[in-house]
C-alpha positions in Angstrom: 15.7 -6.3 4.0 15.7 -8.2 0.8 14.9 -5.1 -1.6 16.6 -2.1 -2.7 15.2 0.4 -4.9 15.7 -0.6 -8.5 17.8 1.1 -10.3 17.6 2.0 -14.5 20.4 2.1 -16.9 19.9 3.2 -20.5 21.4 1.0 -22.4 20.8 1.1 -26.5 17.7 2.7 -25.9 16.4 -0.3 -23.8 15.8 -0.3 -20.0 18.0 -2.5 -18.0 16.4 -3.1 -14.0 19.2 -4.4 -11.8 18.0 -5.7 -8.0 20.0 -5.8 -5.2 19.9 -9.6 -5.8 19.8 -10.0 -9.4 16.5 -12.0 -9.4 15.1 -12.4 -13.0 12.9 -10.5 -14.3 9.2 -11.6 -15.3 10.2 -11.8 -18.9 13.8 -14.1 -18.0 11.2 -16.0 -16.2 8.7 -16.7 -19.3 11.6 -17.5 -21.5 13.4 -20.3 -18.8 10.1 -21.4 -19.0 10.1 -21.9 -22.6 14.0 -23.1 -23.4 12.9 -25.8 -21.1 9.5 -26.3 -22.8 7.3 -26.2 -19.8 4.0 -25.1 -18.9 2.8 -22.7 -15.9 1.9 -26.1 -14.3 4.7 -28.0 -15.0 6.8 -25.2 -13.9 5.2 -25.1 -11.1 5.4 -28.6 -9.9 9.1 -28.5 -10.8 10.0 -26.2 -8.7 7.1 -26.7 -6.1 5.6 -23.5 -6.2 1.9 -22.4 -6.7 0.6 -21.6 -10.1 -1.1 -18.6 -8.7 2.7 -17.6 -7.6 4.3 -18.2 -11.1 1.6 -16.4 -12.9 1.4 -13.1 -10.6 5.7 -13.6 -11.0 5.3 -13.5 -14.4 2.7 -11.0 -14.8 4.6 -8.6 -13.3 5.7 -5.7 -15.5 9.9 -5.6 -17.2 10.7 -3.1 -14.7 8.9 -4.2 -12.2 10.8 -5.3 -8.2 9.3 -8.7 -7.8 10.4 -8.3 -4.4 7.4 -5.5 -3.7 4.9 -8.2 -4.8 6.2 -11.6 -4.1 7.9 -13.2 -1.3 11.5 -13.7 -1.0 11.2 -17.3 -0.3 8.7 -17.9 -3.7 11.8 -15.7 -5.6 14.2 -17.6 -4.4 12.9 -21.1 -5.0 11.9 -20.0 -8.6 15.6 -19.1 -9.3 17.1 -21.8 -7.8 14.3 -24.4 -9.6 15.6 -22.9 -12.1 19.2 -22.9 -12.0 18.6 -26.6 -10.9 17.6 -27.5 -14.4 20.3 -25.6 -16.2 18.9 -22.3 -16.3 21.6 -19.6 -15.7 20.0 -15.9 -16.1 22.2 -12.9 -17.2 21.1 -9.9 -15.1 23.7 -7.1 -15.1 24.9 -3.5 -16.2 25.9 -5.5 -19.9 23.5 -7.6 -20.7 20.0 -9.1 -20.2 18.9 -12.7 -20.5 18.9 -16.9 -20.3 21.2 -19.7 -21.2 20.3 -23.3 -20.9 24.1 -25.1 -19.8 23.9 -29.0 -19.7 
């Protein structure tokens, strides 16, 4: 099964969610988005997803399994879209976030 109960680590007073598969969270998701300069459409088209699909993703709350409410195939092809263009997303015990390598 592709989800496992998300689990919540304290971590300078700010909640850390870490999936079983390290997806990003919505907010990584918003800010690939951005370092890359893209709309929701162009994002979309990029990575050949719907709109509607990005914008529930994105939607969805910090702490929020996307797993629950998405697809596992639409998660996956955002990530790797993603990763495609030089989008690496930090998503462990130690730290939270996005780096654009070239």
């Amino acid at each position: 099964y592709y989800r496992k109960n998300c689990k919540v680590k304290s971590h300078f007073e700010v909640k850390i969610a870490i999936f079983e598969k390290k997806c990003p969270n919505s907010n990584q998701v918003k800010a690939a988005r951005a370092i890359l300069g893209w709309g929701q459409l162009q994002c979309a088209t990029e990575i050949r997803i719907s709109v509607s699909s990005l914008r529930r993703y994105e939607n969805l709350a910090m702490l929020t399994n996307p797993y629950d409410y998405l697809r596992a195939s639409v998660i996956e092809r955002i990530k790797a879209g993603f990763e495609t263009n030089g989008i690496e997303f930090l998503n462990d015990t130690e730290s939270l976030g996005v780096i654009l390598r070239r």
